[in-house]
Backbone as CSV, one residue per row, in Angstrom:
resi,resn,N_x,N_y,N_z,CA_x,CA_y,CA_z,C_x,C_y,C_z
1,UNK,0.818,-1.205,0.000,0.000,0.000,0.000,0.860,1.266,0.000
2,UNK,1.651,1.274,0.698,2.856,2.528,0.713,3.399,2.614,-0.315
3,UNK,3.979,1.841,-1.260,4.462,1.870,-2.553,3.444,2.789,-3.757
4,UNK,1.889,2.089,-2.926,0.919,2.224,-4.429,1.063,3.903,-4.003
5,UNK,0.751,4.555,-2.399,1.009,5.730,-2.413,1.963,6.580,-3.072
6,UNK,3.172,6.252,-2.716,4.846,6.910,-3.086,4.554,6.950,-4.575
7,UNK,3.967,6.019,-5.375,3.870,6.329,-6.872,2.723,7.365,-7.439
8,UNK,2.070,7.150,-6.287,0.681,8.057,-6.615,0.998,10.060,-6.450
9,UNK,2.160,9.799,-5.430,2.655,10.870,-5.102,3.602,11.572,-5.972
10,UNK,4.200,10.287,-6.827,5.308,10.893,-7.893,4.476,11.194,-9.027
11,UNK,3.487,10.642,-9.493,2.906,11.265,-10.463,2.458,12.708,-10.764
12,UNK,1.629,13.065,-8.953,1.474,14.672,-8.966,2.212,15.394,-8.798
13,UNK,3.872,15.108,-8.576,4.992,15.436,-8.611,4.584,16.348,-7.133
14,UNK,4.441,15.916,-5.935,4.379,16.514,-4.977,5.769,16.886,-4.373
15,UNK,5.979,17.701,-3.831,7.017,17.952,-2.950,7.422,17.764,-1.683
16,UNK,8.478,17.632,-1.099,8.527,17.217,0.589,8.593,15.677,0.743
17,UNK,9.066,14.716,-0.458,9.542,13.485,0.049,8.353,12.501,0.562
18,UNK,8.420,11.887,1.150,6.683,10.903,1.536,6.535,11.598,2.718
19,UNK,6.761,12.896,3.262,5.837,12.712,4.414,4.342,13.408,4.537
20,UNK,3.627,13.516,2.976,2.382,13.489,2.869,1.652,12.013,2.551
21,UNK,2.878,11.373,2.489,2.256,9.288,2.451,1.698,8.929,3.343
22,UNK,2.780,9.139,4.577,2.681,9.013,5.557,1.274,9.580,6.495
23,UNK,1.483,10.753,6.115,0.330,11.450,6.949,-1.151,10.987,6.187
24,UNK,-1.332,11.072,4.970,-2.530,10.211,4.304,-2.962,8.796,4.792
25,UNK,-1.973,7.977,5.045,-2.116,6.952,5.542,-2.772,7.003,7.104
26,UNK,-1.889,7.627,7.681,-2.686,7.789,9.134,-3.615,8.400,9.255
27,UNK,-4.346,9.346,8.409,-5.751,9.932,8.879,-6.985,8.625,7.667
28,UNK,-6.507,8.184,7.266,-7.739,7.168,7.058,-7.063,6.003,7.654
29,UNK,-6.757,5.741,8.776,-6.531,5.002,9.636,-5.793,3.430,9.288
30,UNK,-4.838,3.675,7.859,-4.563,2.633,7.236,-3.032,2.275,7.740
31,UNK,-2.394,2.437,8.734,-0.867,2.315,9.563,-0.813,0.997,9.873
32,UNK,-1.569,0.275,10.147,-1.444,-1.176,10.552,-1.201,-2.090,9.096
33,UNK,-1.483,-1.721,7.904,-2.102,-2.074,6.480,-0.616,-1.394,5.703
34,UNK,0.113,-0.812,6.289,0.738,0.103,4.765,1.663,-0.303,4.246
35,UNK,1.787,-1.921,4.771,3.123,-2.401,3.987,2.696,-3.751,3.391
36,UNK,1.315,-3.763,3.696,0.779,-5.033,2.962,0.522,-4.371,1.574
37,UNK,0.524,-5.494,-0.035,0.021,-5.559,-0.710,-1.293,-5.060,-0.797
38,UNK,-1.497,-3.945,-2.143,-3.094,-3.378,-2.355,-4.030,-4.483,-2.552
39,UNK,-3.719,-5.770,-3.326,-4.692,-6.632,-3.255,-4.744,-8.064,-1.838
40,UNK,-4.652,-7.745,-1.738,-4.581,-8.394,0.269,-5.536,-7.841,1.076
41,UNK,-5.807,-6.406,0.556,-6.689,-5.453,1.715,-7.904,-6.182,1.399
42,UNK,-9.090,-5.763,2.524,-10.529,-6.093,2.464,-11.266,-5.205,1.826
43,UNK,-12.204,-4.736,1.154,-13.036,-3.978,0.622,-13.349,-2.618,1.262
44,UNK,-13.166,-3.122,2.409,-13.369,-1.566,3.326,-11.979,-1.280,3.150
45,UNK,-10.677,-1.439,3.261,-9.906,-1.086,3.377,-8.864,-0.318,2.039
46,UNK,-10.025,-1.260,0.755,-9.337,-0.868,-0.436,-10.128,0.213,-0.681
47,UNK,-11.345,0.652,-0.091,-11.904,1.682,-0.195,-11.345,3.057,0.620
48,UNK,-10.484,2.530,1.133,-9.437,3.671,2.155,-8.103,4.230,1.268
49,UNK,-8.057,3.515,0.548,-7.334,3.125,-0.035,-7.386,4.266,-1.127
50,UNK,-8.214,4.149,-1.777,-8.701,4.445,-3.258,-9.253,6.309,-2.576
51,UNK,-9.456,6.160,-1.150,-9.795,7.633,-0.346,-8.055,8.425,-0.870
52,UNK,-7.389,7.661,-0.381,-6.635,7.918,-0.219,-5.607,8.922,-1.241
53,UNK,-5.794,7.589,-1.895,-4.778,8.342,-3.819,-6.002,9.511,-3.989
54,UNK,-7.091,9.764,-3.780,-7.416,10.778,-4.749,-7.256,11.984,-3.339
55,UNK,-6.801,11.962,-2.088,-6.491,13.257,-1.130,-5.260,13.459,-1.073
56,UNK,-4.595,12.783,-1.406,-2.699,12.857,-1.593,-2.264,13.751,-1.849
57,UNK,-2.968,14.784,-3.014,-2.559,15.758,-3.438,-3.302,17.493,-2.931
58,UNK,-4.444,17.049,-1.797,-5.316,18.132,-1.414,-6.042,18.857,-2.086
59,UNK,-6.863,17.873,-3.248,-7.570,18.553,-3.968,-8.565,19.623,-4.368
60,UNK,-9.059,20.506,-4.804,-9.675,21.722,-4.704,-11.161,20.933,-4.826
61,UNK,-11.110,19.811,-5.826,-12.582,19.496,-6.002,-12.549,17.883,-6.198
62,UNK,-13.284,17.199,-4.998,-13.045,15.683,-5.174,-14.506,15.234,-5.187
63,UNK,-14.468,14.086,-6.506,-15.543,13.594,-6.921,-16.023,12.338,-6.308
64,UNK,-16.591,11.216,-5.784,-16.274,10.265,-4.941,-17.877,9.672,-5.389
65,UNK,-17.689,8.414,-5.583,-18.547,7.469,-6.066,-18.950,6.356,-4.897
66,UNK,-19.957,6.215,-4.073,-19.921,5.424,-2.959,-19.218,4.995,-2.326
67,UNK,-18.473,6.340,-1.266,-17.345,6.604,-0.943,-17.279,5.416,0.608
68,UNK,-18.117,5.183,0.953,-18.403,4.528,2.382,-18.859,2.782,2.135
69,UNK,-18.639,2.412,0.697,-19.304,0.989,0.710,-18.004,0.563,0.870
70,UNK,-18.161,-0.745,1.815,-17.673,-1.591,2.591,-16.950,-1.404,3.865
71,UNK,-17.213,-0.249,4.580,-17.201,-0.009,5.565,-18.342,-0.085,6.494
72,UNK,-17.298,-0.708,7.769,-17.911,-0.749,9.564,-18.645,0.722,10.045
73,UNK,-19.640,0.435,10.982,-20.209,1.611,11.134,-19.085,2.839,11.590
74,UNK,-18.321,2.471,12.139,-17.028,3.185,12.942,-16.501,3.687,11.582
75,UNK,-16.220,3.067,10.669,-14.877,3.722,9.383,-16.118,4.610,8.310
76,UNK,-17.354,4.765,8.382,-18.350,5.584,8.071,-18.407,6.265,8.524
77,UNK,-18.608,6.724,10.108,-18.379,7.864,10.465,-16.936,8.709,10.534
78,UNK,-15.956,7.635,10.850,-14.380,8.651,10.106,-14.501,9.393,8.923
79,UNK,-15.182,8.478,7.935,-15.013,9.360,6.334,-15.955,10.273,6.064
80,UNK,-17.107,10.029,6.903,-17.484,11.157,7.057,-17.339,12.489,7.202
81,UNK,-16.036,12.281,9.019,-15.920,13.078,9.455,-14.674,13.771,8.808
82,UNK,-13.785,12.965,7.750,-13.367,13.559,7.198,-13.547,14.530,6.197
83,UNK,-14.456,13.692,5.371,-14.945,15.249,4.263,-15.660,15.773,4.665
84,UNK,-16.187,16.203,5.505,-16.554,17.547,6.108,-15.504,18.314,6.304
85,UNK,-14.292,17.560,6.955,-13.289,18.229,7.387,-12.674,18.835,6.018
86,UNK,-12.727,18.391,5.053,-12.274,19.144,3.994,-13.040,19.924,3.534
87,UNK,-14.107,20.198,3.262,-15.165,21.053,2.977,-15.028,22.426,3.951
88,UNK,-15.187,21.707,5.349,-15.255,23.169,5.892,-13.487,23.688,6.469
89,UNK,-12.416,23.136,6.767,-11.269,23.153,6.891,-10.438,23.746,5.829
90,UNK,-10.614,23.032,4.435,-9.556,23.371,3.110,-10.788,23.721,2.234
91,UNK,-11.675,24.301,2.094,-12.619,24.958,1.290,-12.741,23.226,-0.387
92,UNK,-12.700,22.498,-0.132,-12.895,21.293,-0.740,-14.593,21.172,-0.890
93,UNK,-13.956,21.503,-2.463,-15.620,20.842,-3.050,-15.592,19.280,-2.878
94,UNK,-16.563,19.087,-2.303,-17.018,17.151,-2.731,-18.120,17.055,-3.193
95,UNK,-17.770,16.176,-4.234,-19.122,15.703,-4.934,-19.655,14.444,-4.733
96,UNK,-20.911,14.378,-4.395,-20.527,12.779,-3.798,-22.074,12.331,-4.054
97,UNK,-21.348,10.778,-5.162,-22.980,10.053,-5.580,-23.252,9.033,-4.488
98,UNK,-24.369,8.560,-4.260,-24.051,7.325,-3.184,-25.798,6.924,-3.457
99,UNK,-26.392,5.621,-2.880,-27.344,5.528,-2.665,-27.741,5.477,-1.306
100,UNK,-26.780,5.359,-0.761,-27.211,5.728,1.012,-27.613,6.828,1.048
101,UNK,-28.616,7.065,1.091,-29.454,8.835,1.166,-29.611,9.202,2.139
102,UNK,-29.090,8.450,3.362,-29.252,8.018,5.242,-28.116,9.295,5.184
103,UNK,-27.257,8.612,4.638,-25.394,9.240,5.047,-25.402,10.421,3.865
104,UNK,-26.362,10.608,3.094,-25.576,12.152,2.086,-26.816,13.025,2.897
105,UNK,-27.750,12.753,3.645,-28.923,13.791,4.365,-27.644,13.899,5.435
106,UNK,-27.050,13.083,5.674,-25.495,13.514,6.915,-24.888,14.942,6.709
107,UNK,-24.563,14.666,5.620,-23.308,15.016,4.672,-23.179,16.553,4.009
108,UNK,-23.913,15.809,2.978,-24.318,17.097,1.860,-25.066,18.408,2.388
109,UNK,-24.676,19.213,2.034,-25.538,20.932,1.863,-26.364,21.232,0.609
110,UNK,-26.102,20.722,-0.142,-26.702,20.911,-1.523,-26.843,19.497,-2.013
111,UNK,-28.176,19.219,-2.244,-28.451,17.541,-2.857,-29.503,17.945,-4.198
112,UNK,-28.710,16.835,-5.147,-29.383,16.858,-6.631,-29.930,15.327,-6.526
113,UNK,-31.399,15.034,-6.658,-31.945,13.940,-7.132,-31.659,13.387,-8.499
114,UNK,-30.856,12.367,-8.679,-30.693,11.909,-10.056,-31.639,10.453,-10.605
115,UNK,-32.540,10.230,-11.292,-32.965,9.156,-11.766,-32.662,8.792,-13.372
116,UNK,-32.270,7.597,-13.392,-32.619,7.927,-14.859,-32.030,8.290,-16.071
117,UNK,-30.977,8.783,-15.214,-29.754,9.771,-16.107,-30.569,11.258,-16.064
118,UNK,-31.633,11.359,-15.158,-32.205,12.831,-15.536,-31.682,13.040,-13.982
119,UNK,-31.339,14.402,-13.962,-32.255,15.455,-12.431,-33.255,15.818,-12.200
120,UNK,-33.903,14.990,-11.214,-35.577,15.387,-10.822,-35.760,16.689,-10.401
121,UNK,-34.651,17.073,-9.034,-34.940,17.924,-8.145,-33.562,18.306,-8.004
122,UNK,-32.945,19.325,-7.268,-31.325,20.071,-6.646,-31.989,21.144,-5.605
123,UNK,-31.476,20.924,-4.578,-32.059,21.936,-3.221,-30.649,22.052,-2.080
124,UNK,-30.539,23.338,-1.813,-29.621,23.513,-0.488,-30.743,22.644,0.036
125,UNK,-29.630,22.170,1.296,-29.822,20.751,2.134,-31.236,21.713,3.134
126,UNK,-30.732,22.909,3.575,-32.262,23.029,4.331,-33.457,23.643,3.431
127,UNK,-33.284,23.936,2.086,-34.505,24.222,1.473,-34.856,22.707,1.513
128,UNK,-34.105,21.786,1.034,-35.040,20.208,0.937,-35.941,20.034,2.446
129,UNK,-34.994,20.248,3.605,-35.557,20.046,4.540,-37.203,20.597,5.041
130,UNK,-37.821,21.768,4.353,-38.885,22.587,4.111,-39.718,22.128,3.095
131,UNK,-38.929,21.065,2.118,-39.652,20.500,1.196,-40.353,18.818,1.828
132,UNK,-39.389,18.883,2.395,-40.003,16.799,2.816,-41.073,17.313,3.751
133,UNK,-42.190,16.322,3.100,-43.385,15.891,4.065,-43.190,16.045,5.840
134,UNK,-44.330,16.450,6.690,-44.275,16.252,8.111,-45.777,16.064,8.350
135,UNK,-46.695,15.317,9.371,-47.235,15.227,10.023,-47.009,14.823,11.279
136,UNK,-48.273,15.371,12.046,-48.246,15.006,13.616,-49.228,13.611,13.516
137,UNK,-48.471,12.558,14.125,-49.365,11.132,14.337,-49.820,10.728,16.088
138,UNK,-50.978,10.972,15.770,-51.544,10.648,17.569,-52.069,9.006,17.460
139,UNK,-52.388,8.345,18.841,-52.870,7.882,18.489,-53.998,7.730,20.026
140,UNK,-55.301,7.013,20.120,-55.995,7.130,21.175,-56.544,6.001,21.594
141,UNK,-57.109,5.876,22.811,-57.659,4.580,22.597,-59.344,4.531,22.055
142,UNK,-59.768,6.013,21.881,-60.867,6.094,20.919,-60.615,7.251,19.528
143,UNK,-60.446,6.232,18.782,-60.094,7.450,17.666,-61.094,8.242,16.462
144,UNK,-62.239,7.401,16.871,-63.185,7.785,16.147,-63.696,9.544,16.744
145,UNK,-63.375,9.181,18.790,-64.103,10.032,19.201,-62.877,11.274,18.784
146,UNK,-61.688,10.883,18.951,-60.650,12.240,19.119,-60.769,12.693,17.492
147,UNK,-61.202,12.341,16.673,-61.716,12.628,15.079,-62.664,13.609,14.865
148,UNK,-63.264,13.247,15.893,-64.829,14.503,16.414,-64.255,15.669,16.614
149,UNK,-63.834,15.134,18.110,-62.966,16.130,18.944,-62.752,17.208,18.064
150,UNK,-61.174,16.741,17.414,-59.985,17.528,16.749,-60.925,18.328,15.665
151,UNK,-61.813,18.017,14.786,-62.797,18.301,13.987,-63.609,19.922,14.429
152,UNK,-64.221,19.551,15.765,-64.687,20.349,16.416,-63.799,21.888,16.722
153,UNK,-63.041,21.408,16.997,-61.701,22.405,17.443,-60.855,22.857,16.256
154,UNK,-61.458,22.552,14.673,-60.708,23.320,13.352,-59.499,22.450,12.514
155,UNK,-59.491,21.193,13.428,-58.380,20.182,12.870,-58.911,19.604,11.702
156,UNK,-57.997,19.159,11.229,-58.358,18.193,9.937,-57.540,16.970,10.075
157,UNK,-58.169,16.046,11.055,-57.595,14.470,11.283,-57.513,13.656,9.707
158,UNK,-56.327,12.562,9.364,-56.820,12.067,8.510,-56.321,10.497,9.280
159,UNK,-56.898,9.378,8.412,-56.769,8.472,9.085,-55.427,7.721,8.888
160,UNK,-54.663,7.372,9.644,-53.365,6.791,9.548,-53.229,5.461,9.173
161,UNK,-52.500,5.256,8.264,-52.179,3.653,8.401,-51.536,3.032,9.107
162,UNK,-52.439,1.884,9.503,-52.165,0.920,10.475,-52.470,1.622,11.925
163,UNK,-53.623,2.538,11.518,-54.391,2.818,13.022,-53.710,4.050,13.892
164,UNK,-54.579,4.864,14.265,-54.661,6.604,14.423,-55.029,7.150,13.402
165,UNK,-54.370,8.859,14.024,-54.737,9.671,12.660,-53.416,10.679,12.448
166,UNK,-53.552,11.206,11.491,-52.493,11.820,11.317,-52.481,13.356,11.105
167,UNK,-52.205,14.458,11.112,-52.422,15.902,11.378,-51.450,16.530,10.552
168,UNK,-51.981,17.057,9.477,-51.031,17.894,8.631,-51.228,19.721,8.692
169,UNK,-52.144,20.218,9.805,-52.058,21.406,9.226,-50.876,22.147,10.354
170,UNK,-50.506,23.043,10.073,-49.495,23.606,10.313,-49.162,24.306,12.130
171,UNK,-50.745,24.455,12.647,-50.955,25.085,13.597,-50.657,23.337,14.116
172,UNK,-51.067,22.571,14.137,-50.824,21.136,14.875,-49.172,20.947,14.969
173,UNK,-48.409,21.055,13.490,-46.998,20.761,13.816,-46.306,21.350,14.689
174,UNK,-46.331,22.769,14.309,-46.362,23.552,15.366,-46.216,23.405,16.842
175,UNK,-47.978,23.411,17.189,-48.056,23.590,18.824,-48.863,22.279,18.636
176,UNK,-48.218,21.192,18.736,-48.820,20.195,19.632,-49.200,19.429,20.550
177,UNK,-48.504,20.358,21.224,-49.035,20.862,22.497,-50.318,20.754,23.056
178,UNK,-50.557,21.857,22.169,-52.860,22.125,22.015,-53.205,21.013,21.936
179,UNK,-52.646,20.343,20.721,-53.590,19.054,20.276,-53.570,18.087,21.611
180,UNK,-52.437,17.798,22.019,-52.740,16.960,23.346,-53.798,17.683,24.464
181,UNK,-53.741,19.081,24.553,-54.428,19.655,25.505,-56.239,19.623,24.823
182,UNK,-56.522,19.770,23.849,-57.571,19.838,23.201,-58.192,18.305,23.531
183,UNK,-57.455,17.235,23.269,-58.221,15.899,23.817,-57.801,15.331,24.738
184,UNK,-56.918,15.986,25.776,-56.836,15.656,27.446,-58.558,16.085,28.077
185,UNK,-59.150,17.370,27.499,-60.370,17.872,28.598,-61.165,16.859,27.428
186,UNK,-61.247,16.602,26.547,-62.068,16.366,26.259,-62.416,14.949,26.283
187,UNK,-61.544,14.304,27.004,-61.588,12.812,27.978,-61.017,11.822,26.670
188,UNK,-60.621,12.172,25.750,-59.437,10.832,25.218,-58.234,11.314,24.892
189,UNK,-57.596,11.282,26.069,-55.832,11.760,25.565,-55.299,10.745,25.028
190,UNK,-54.068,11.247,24.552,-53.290,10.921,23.150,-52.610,9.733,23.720
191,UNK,-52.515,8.226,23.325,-51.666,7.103,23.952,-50.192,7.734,23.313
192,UNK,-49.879,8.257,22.204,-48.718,8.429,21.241,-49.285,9.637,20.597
193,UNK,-48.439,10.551,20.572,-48.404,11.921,19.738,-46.812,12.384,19.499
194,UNK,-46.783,12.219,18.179,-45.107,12.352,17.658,-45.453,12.670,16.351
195,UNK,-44.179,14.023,16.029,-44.063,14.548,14.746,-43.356,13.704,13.929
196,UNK,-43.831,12.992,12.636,-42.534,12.416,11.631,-42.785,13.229,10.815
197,UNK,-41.577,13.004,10.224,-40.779,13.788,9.218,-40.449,13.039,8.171
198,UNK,-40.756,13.161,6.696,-40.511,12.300,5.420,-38.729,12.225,5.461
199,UNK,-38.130,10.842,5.252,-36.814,11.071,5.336,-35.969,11.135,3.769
200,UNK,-35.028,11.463,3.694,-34.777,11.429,2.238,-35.198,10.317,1.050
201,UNK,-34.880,9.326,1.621,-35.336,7.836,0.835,-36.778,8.215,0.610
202,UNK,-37.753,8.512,1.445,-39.349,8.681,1.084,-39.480,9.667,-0.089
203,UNK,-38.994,11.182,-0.094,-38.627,11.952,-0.593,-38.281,11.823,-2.111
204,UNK,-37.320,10.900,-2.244,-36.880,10.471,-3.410,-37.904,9.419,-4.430
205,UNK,-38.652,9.035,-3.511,-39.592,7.801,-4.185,-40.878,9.105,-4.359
206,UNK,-41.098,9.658,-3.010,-42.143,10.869,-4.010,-42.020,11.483,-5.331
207,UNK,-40.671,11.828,-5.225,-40.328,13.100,-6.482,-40.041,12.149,-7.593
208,UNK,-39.442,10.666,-7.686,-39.770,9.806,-8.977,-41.012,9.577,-9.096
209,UNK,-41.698,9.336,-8.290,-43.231,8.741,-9.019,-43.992,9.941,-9.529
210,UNK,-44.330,10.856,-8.535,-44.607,11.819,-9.470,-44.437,12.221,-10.755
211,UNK,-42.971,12.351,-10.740,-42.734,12.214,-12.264,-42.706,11.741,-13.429
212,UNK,-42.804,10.732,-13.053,-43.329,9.168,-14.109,-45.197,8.978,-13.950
213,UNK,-45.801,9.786,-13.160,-47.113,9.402,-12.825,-47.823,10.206,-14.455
């Protein structure tokens, strides 16, 4: 592995001898590994690997193709925490495709939906966040009656799947608060009242079907 570096290093004709090998090697945590053979490593490790040759040189703009497959939950959050660290540390653009949409809602500030070979959607990370779905989900042990209730009081319950209801208008996300207080007096309080939030993966299956609909 140190070799595949030292050559990777002579190509960009870096300066200062290997002790940017060296130091590459130790921040993706590959020091135990650097004198073994590149094909010997494990998948997570050749993926450290392959981190590696393309930061050698401190690039202005790094492109990275499912930068975290075959990594332990532990070496996911390192590479994580590394390109951030380049982003906000060395002003490093990253571009980064992945289908883990878990780890680029981590990550990314700016996310482009790609299907298809098309772009559905592109949003700074908190305009998306204003874009994904939210309701408030209660649930009671009479839900027909807290349907009344909430009704009575200007709500618009709808019925949840797999039992409750669910609350989309804005004064509920809000202060839901009320809503528990609104069917505490009115004798069926809430067994479960929790805001979800559409997560990127949902998000992404909205904005394809739509578009194909």
């Amino acid at each position: 592995m140190r070799e595949n570096l030292q050559l990777v290093r002579r190509l960009h004709r870096l300066p200062g001898g290997n002790a940017d090998v060296a130091d590459i090697i130790d921040r993706l945590a590959l020091t135990p590994y650097a004198d073994r053979r590149a094909r010997t490593l494990s998948l997570g490790n050749l993926q450290r690997l392959a981190l590696a040759k393309a930061l050698i040189h401190t690039p202005d703009l790094l492109i990275l193709d499912e930068p975290v497959n075959g990594l332990d939950p532990a070496g996911v959050v390192e590479i994580r925490t590394l390109l951030a660290g380049l982003a906000h540390q060395h002003g490093t653009t990253v571009l980064l495709s992945s289908h883990l949409l878990a780890e680029v809602a981590r990550l990314a500030t700016r996310i482009g939906i790609l299907h298809q070979g098309r772009l559905h959607a592109e949003h700074q990370a908190d305009q998306l966040d204003r874009r994904r779905h939210r309701h408030l989900h209660l649930a009671t042990r009479d839900d027909t009656a807290a349907d009344r209730v909430l009704r009575a009081h200007g709500y618009r319950p709808h019925p949840a799947d797999g039992g409750g209801l669910h609350l989309i208008d804005e004064h509920a996300l809000t202060r839901p608060e009320q809503v528990a207080t609104v069917l505490v007096h009115a004798g069926v309080p809430p067994t479960r009242l929790v805001t979800v939030e559409e997560d990127l993966e949902a998000y992404f299956l909205r904005i394809v079907g739509a578009d194909h609909a």
